[in-house]
MIVEX-756099 format. One record per residue (C-alpha): residue number from 1; y, x, z negated. Coordinates in steps of 0.1 Angstrom, whole numbers, plus 5000, padded with zeros to 4 digits. Example, Ala and Ser with C-alpha at 12.3 -4.5 7.8 and 13.67 -1.06 7.14 Angstrom:
% residues 2
[1,[4955,5123,4922]] [2,[4989,5137,4929]] 
This chain:
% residues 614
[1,[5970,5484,4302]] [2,[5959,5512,4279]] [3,[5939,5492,4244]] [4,[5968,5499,4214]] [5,[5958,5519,4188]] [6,[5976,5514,4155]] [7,[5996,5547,4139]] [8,[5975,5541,4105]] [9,[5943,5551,4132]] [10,[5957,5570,4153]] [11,[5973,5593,4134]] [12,[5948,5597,4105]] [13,[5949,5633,4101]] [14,[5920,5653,4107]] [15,[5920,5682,4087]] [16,[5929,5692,4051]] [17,[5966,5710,4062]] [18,[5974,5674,4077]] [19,[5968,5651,4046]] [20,[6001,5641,4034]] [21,[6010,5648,3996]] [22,[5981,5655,3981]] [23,[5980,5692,3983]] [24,[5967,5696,3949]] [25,[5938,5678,3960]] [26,[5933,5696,3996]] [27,[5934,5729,3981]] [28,[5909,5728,3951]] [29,[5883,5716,3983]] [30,[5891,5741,4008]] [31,[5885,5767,3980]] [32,[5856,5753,3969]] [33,[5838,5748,4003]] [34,[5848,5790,4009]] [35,[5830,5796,3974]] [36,[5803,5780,3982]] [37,[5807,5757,3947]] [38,[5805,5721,3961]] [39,[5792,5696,3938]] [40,[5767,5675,3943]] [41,[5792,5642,3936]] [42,[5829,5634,3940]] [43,[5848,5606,3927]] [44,[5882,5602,3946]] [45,[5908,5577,3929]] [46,[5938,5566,3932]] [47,[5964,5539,3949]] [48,[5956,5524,3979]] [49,[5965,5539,4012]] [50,[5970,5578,4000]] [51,[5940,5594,4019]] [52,[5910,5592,3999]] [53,[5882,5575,4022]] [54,[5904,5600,4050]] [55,[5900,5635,4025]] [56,[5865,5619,4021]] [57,[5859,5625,4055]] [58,[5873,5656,4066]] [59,[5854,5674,4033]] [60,[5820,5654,4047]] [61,[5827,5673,4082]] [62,[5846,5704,4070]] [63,[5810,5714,4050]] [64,[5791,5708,4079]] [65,[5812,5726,4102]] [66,[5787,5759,4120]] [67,[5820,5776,4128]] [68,[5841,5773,4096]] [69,[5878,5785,4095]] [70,[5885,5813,4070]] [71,[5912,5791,4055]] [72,[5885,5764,4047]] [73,[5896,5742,4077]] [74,[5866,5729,4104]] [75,[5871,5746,4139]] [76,[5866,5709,4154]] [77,[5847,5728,4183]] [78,[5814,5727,4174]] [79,[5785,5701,4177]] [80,[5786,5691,4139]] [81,[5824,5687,4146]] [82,[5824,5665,4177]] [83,[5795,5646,4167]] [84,[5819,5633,4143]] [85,[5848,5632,4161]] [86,[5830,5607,4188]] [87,[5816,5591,4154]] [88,[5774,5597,4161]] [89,[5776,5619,4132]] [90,[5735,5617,4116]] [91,[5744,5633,4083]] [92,[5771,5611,4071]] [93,[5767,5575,4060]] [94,[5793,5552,4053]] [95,[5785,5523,4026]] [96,[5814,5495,4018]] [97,[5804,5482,3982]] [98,[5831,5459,3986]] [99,[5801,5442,4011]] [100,[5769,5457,4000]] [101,[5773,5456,3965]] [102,[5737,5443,3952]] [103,[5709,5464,3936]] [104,[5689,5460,3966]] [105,[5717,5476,3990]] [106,[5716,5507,3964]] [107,[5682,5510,3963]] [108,[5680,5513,4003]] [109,[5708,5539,4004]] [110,[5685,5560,3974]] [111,[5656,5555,3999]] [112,[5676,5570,4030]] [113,[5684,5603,4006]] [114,[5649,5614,4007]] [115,[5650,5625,4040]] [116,[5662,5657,4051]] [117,[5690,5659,4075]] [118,[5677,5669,4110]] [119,[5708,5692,4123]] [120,[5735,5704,4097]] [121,[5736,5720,4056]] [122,[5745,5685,4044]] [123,[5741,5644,4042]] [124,[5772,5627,4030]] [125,[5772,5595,4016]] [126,[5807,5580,4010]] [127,[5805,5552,3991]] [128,[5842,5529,3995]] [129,[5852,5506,3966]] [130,[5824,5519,3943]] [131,[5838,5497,3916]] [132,[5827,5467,3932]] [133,[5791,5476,3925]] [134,[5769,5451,3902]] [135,[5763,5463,3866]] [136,[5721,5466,3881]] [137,[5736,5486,3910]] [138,[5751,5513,3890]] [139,[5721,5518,3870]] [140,[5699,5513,3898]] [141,[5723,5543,3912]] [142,[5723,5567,3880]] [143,[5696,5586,3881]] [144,[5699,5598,3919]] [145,[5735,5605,3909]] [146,[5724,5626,3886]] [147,[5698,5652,3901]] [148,[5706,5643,3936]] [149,[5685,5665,3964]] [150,[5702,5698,3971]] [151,[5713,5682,4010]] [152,[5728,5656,3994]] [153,[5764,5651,3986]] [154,[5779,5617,3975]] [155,[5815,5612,3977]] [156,[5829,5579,3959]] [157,[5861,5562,3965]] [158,[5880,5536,3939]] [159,[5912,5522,3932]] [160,[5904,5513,3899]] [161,[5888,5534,3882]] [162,[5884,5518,3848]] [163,[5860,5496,3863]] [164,[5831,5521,3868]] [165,[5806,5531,3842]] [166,[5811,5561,3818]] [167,[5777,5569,3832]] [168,[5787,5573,3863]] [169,[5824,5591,3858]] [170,[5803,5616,3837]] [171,[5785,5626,3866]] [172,[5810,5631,3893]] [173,[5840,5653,3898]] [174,[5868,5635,3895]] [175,[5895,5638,3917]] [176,[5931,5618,3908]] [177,[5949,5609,3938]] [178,[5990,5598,3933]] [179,[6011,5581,3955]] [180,[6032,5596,3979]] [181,[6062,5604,3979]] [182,[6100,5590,4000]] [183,[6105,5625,4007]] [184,[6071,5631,4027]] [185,[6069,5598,4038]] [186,[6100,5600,4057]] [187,[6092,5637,4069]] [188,[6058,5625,4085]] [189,[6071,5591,4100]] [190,[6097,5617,4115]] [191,[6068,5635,4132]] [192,[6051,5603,4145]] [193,[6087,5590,4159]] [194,[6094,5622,4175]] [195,[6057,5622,4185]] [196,[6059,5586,4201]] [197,[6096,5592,4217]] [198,[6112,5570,4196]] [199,[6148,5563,4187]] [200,[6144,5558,4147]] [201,[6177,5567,4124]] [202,[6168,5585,4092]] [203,[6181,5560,4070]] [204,[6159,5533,4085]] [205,[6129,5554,4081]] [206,[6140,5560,4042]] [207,[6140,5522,4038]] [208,[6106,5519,4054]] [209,[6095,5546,4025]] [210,[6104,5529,4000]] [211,[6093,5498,4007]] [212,[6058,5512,4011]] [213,[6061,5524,3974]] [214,[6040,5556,3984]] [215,[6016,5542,4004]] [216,[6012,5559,4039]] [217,[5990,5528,4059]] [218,[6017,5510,4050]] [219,[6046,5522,4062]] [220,[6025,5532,4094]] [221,[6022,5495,4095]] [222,[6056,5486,4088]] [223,[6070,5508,4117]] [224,[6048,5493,4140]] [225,[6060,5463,4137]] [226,[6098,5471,4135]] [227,[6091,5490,4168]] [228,[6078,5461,4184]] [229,[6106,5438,4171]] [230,[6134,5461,4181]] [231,[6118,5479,4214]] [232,[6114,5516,4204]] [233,[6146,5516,4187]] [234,[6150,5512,4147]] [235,[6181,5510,4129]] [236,[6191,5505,4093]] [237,[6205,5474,4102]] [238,[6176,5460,4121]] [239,[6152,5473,4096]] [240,[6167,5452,4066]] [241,[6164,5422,4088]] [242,[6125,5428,4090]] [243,[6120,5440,4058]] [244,[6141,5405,4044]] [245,[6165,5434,4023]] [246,[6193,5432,4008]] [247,[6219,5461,4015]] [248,[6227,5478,3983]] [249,[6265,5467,3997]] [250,[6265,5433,3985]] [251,[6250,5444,3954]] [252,[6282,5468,3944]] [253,[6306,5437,3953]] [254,[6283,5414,3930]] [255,[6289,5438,3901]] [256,[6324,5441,3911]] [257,[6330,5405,3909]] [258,[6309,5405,3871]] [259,[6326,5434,3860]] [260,[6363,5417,3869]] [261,[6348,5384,3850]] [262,[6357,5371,3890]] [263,[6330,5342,3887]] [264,[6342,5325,3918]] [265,[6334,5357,3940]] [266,[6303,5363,3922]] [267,[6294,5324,3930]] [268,[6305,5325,3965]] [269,[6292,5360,3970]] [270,[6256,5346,3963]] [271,[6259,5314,3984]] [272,[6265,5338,4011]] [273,[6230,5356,4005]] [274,[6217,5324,3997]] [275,[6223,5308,4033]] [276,[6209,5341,4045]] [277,[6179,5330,4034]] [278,[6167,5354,4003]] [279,[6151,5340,3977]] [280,[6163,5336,3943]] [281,[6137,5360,3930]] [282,[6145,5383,3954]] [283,[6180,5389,3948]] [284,[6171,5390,3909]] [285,[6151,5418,3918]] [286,[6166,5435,3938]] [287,[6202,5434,3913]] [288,[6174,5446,3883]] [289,[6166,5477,3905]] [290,[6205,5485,3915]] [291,[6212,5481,3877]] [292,[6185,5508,3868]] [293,[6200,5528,3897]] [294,[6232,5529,3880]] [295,[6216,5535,3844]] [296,[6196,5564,3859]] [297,[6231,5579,3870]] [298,[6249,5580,3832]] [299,[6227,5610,3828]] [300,[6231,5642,3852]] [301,[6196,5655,3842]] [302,[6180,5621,3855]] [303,[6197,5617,3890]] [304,[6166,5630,3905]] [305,[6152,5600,3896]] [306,[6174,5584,3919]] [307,[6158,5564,3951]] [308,[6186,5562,3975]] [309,[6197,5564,4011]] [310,[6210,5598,4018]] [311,[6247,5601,4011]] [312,[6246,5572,3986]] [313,[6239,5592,3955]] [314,[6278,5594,3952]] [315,[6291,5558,3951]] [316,[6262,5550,3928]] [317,[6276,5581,3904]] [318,[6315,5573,3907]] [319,[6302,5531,3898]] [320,[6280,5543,3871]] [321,[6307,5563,3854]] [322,[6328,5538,3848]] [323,[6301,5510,3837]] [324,[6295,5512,3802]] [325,[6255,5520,3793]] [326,[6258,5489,3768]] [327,[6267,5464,3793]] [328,[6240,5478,3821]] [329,[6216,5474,3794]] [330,[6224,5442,3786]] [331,[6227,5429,3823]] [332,[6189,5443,3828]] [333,[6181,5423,3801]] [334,[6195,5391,3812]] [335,[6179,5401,3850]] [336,[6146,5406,3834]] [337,[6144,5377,3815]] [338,[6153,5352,3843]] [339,[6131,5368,3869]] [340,[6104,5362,3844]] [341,[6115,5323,3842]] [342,[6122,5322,3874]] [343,[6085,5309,3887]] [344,[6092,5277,3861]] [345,[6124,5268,3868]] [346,[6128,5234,3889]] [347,[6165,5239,3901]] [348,[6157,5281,3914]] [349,[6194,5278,3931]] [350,[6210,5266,3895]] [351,[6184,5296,3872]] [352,[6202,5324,3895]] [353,[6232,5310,3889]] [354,[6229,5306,3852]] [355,[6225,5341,3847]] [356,[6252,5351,3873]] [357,[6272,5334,3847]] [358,[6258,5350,3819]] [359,[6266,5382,3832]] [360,[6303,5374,3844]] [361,[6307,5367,3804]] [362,[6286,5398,3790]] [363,[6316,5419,3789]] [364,[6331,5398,3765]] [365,[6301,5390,3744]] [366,[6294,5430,3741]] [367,[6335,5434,3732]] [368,[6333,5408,3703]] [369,[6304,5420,3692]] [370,[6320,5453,3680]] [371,[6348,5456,3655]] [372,[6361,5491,3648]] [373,[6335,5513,3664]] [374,[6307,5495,3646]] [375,[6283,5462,3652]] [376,[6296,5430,3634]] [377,[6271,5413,3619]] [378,[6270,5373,3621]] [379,[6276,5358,3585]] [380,[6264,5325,3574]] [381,[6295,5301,3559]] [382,[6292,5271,3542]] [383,[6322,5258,3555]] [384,[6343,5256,3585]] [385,[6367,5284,3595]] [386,[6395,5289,3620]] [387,[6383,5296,3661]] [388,[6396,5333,3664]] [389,[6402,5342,3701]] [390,[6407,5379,3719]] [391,[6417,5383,3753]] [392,[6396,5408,3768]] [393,[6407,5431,3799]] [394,[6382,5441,3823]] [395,[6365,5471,3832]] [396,[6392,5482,3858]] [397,[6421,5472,3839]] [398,[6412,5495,3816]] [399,[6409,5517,3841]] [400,[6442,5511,3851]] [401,[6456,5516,3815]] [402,[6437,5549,3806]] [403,[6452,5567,3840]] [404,[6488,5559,3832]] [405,[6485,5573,3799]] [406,[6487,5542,3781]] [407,[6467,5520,3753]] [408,[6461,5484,3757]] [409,[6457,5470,3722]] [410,[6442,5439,3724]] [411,[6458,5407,3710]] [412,[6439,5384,3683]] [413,[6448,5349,3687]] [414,[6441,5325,3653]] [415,[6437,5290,3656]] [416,[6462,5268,3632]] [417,[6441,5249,3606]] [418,[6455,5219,3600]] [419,[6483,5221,3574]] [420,[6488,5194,3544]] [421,[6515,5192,3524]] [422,[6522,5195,3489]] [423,[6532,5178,3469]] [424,[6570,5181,3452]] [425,[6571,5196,3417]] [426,[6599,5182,3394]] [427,[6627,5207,3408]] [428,[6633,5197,3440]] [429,[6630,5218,3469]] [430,[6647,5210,3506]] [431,[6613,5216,3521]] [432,[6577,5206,3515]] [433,[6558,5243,3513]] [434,[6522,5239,3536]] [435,[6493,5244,3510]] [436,[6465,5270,3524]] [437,[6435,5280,3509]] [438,[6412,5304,3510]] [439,[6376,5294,3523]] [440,[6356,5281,3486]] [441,[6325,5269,3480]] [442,[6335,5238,3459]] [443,[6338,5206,3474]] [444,[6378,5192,3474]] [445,[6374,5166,3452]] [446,[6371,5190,3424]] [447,[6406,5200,3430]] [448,[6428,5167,3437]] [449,[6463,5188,3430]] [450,[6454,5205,3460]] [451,[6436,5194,3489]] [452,[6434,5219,3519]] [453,[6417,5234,3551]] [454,[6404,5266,3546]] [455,[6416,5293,3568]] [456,[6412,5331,3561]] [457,[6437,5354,3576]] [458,[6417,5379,3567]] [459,[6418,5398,3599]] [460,[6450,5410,3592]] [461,[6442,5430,3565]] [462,[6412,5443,3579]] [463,[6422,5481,3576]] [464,[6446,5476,3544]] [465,[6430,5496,3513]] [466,[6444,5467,3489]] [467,[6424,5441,3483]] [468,[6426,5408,3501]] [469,[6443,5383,3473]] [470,[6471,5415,3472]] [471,[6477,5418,3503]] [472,[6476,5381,3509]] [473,[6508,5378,3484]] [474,[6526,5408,3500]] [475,[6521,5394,3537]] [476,[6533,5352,3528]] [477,[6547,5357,3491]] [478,[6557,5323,3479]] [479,[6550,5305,3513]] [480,[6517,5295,3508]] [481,[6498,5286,3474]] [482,[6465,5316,3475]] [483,[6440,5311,3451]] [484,[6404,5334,3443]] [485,[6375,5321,3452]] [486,[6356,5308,3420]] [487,[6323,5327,3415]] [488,[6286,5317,3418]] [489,[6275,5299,3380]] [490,[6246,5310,3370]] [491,[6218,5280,3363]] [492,[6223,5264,3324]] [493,[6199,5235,3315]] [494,[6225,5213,3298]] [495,[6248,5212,3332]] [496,[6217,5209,3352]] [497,[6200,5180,3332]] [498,[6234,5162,3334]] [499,[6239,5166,3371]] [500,[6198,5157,3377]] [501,[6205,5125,3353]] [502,[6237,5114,3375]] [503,[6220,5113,3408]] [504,[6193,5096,3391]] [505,[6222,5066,3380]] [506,[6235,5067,3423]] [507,[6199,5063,3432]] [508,[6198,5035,3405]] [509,[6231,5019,3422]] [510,[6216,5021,3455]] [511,[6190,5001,3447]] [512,[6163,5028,3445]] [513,[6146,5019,3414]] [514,[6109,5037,3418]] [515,[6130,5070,3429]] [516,[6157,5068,3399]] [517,[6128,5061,3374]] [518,[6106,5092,3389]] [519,[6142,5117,3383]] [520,[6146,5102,3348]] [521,[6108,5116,3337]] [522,[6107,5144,3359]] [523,[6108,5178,3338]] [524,[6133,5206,3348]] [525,[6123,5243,3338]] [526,[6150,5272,3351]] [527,[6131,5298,3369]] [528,[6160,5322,3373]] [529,[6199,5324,3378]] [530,[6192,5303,3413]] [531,[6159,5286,3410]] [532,[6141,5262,3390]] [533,[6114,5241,3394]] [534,[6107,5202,3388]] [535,[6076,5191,3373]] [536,[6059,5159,3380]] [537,[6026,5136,3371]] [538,[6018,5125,3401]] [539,[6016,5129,3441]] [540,[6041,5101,3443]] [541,[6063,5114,3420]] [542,[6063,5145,3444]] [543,[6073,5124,3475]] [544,[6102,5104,3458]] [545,[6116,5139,3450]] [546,[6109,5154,3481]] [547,[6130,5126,3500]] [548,[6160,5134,3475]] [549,[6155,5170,3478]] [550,[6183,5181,3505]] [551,[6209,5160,3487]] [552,[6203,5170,3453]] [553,[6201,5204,3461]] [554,[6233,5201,3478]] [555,[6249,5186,3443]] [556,[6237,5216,3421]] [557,[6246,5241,3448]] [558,[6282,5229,3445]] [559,[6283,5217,3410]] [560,[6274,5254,3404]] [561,[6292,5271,3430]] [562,[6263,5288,3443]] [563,[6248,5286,3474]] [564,[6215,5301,3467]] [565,[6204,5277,3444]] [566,[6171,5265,3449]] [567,[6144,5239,3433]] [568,[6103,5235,3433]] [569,[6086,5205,3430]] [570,[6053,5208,3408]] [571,[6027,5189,3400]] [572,[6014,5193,3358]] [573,[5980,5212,3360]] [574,[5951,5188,3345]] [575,[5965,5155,3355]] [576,[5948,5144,3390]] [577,[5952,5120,3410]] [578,[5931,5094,3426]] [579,[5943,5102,3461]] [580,[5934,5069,3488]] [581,[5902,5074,3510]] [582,[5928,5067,3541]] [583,[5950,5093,3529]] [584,[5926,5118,3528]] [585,[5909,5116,3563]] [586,[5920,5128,3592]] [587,[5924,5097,3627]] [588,[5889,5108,3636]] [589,[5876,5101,3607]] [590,[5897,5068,3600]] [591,[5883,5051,3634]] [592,[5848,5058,3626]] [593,[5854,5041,3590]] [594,[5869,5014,3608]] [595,[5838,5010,3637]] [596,[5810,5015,3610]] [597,[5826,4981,3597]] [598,[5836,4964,3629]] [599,[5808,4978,3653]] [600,[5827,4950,3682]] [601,[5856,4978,3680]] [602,[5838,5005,3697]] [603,[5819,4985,3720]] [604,[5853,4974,3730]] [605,[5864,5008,3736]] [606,[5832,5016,3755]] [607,[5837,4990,3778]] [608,[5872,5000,3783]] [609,[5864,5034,3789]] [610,[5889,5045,3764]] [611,[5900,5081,3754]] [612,[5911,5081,3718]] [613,[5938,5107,3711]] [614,[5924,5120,3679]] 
């Protein structure tokens, strides 16, 4: 049996015309090697696997070629040629800094470059993974770099190319490799197939391309191995089960499902890829990447962009017109965010669901958050208001409405506040009339002729140009009893002093003596219209108030009707306060206090072995 030779060896190509899509590259060397204007050091970079340690290569043999090509090529007849071909090649030298990446490995390869080559123009060093070498290596390396003998040529190889010195980038040319391509991917995978007589279908091949994300040793390895798993023949359907891929079908009915708020599919749908065995993560990423798919189709200009099987740029057009770009930017935010949590969750199963159900929802989330063409803001209230519901068709309902010509006006539902009744005024009336009142600031008591829930119909005069108490009184008349909402106070000392001095007499009736005596010689100065400040003696005096500062607050701010109220406790400049020792150190400090003046209690804690938590 003949020894197998992997495609990523034996089909490394040989000359420039055969290196796959990097022609920018190839042609700037064969020019230069017909010009005669080779410098003296090359620095190829780039992702892995795109032929830079192969154009490496062919350039150390094309410029030691005795019979060279007038297109720039090597005539891979000569001696220089064959030598190495069969790989006995004296003139090139191959170093792996990866392995051999000390000062005393550089300083051997400088000592080799003083020697002429014996046969040939040229010595080639080629230098793999040069930014593995040691800080001492690279300057050990400079100066030889730098005024190199006219035989020698070095040719450097990175993937990561911020690594290396700006010593040694300075001195080489730099050459930028990029990745390749689906497009020549699949043409040169063709080649090999057709080359090998095998039975590959073209989609297949595209799915090996992009899962190689541009890099040619692997997808040479990836075919190898589905050619081994399926016997020389290698289907789309074959190749997903190797590759552990999701077809882009069950990600259109997932979106479907979320688009028709159908949770129950959408659940069921992923227990069905779940017992296929693909991880959570996997299908997170893999729904992110169809998403962007879809977003990259809204726009004609950027369906280039587009990484698809062949004859699927269609379906992903026809879905994307009629998915809002709000909602697919939102569902790539949800998908992001939980594939980023997804390593820290403890139930995985339970995370993907969680955001399976944030996306069946979105739709409505996005519909309520827009009110007439325009973002609604959320408002802070004070006090509760009615739950306002909308029913919300889906996506192809409305899709169904808009191609029979018709609007669907959707429906606003308002919750009914509890009603209480008022009470009878001295002509009688057959019915008790329901008192409502709009949302105000001041507490109920204030008003005992008329206690009430507060609910706001103002969503029904949304687009009327009168104002809301008008139309209000058009809409219910005599009905219901509407009254304005009182406004804000501003701050007055006699009203505040009175209000400070009655929570001072309820802390005195609930026994809170020390606090009620600090209120009574506190000093109140008005800032502003919504602030003033409190000024004390004493640290204490700061805590007592401190404790009583939510709730007092919360008195002015309705005895005023004014939410923005606020207060500042201060404490008189010149008066100071003997603060404690204990207060004033830290529990480090405290326990060493404490074992300077009973040394048994940290010999006890030695003995113990004991780890304070400071």
């Amino acid at each position: 049996m003949d020894k197998f030779i992997v495609s990523a060896r034996k089909y490394r190509p040989q000359t420039f015309d055969t290196v796959v899509g990097q022609a920018h590259i190839t042609t700037t060397l064969k020019n230069a090697i017909k010009n005669s204007q080779l410098a003296h050091a090359f620095l190829f970079c780039g992702p892995r696997g795109v032929g830079k340690t192969t154009c490496a290569r062919i350039l150390a043999k094309t410029i030691n070629c005795e019979n060279l090509q007038p297109d720039g090529e090597a005539c891979n007849e000569c001696n220089s040629c064959r030598t190495f071909n069969e790989g006995t090649s004296l003139n090139i030298h191959e170093l792996d800094a990866a392995s051999n990446n000390s000062v005393d490995d550089i300083r051997s390869l400088v000592e080799q470059v003083r020697f002429a080559p014996q046969a040939g123009k040229y010595k080639v060093y080629i230098v793999d993974e040069v930014h593995m070498l040691s800080a001492s290596a690279f300057n050990a390396f400079l100066k030889t770099l730098e005024e190199p003998p006219s035989y020698a040529i070095f040719i450097l190889a990175t993937t990561e190319k911020h690594k290396i010195l700006p010593t040694i980038l300075s001195r080489c040319q730099i050459f930028d490799f990029k990745r390749i391509t689906s497009n020549d991917t699949v043409e040169h995978l063709e080649d090999i197939v057709r080359k090998e007589d095998i039975q590959a279908e073209k989609s297949a091949l595209q799915v090996i391309a992009q899962k190689s994300e541009g890099c040619m040793r692997d997808a040479l390895s990836i075919l190898d191995k589905i050619v081994s798993f399926t016997n020389s023949t290698v289907t789309y359907r074959n190749t997903l089960e190797h590759l552990n891929i999701l077809d882009h079908d069950y990600y259109f009915r997932l979106l479907e499902y979320l688009q028709q708020q159908d949770l129950a599919g959408a659940m069921l749908l992923y227990d069905e890829i779940n017992r296929k065995g693909f991880e959570g993560d996997l299908v997170l990423n893999g729904f992110a990447e169809f998403i962007r798919n879809l977003l990259v189709c809204k726009d004609a200009r950027a369906v280039a962009l587009l990484d698809v099987m062949d004859g699927m740029q269609q379906k992903y057009t026809s879905v994307a017109a009629n998915s809002p770009a709000a909602y697919l930017v939102s569902a790539l935010n949800i998908l992001n965010e939980a594939e980023i949590n997804f390593k820290m969750a403890r139930n995985k199963r339970l995370h993907v669901e969680l955001a399976l159900i944030k996306l069946n929802f979105l739709q409505q989330a996005l519909e309520l958050s827009v009110e007439n063409g325009s973002v609604v803001k959320k408002k802070r209230l004070d006090n509760p208001v009615a739950l306002k519901y909308r029913a919300i068709p889906s996506f192809q309902q409305k899709a169904a409405v808009a191609a029979a010509g018709k609007t669907a006006e959707p429906k606003l539902y308002i919750e009914p506040a509890a009603v209480l009744p008022q009470p009878q005024a001295k002509t009688q009336q057959p019915q008790q009339q329901p008192a409502v009142q709009q949302q105000a600031p001041q507490p109920v008591r204030q008003q005992p002729q008329a206690p009430a829930n507060v609910t706001s119909p103002a969503a029904a005069a949304v687009k009327s140009k009168k104002s809301l108490l008008e139309a209000l009184r058009e809409k219910y008349g005599d009905q219901y009893r509407i009254e304005e909402v009182k406004e804000a106070e501003p701050l007055r000392m006699d009203k505040l002093q009175q209000i400070w001095l009655d929570y001072a007499d309820k802390m005195e009736s609930q026994q809170k003596h020390s606090a009620s005596n600090t209120f009574r010689i506190a000093r109140l100065e008005i800032q502003s219209d919504v602030r003033f400040s409190v000024h004390v003696n004493a640290l204490v005096q700061q805590r007592f108030i401190e404790a009583e500062k939510m709730m007092v607050t919360d008195n002015i701010q309705q005895a005023f009707n004014n939410r923005g109220i606020t207060l500042q406790i201060v404490i008189e400049e010149g008066i100071k306060e003997d603060v404690p020792a204990h207060i004033s150190m830290n529990s480090r400090q405290r326990f060493e206090k404490i074992a300077d003046q009973y040394p048994w209690i940290k010999e006890l804690k030695d003995r113990l072995k004991m780890e304070l938590d400071y």
